[in-house]
C-alpha atoms as a printed R data frame, in Angstrom:
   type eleno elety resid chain resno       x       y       z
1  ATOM     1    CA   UNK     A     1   0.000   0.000   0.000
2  ATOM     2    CA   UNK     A     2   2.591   2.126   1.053
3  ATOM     3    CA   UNK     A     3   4.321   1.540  -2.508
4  ATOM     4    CA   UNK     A     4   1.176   2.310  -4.527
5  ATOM     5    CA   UNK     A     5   1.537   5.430  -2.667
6  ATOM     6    CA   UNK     A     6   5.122   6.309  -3.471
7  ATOM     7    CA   UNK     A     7   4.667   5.474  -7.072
8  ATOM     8    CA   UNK     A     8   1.844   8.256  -7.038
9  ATOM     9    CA   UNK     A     9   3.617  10.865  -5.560
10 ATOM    10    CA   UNK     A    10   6.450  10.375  -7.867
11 ATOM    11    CA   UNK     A    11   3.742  11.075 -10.647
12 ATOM    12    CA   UNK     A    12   3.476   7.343 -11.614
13 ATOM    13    CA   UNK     A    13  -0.014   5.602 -11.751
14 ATOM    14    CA   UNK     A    14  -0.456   2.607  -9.389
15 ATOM    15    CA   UNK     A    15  -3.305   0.554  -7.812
16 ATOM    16    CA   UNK     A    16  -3.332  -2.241  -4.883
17 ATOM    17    CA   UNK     A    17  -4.716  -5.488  -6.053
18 ATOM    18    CA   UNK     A    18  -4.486  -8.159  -2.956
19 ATOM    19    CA   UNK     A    19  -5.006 -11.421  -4.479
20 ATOM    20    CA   UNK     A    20  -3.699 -13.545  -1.518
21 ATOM    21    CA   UNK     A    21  -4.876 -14.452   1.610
22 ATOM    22    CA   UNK     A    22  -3.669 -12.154   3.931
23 ATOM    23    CA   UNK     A    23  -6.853 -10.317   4.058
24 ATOM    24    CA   UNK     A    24  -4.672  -7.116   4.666
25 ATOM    25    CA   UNK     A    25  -7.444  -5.149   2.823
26 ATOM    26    CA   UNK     A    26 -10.081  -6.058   4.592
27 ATOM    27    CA   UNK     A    27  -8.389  -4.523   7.536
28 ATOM    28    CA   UNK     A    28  -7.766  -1.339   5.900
29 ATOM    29    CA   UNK     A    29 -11.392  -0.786   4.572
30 ATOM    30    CA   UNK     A    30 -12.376  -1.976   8.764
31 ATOM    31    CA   UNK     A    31  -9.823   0.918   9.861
32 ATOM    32    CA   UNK     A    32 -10.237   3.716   7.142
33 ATOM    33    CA   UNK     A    33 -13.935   3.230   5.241
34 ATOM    34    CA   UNK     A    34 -12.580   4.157   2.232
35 ATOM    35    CA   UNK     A    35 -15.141   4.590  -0.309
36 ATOM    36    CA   UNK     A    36 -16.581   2.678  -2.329
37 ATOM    37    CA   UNK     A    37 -16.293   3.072  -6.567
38 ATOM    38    CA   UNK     A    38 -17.597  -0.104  -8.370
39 ATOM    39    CA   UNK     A    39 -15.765  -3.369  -8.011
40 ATOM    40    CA   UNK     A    40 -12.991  -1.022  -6.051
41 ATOM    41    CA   UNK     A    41 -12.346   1.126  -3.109
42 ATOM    42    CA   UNK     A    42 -10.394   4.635  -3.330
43 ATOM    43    CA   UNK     A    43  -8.780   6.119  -0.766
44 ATOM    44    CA   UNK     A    44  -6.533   9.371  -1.207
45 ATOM    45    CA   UNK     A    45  -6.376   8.575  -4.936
46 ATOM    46    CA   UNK     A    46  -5.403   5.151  -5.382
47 ATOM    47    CA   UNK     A    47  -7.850   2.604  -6.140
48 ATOM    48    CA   UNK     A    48  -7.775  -1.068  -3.418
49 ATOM    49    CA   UNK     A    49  -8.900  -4.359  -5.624
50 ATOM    50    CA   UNK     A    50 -10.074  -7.470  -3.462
51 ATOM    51    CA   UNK     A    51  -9.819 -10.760  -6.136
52 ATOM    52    CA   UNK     A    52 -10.864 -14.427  -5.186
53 ATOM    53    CA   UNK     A    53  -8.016 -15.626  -7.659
């Protein structure tokens, strides 16, 4: 996460896509509520994927 935002701030484009089974995400959208924008959640710019695979 922190990476995605790094990449951003350098003026690259990044997203977070967890597709393991950490459930890391889950924790963050818990902590934060980011918000919700169709099959992802954005949070200070960067879009957060959750994938079964």
């Amino acid at each position: 996460m922190n990476l995605v935002f790094w990449i951003q701030a350098h003026g690259g484009s990044a997203c977070y896509l967890e597709a393991n089974t950490s459930k890391h995400l889950a924790h963050i959208i818990h902590l934060f509520d980011p918000e919700k924008v169709g099959n992802a959640y954005a949070m200070e710019g960067a879009d957060f994927y959750l994938t079964p695979e």
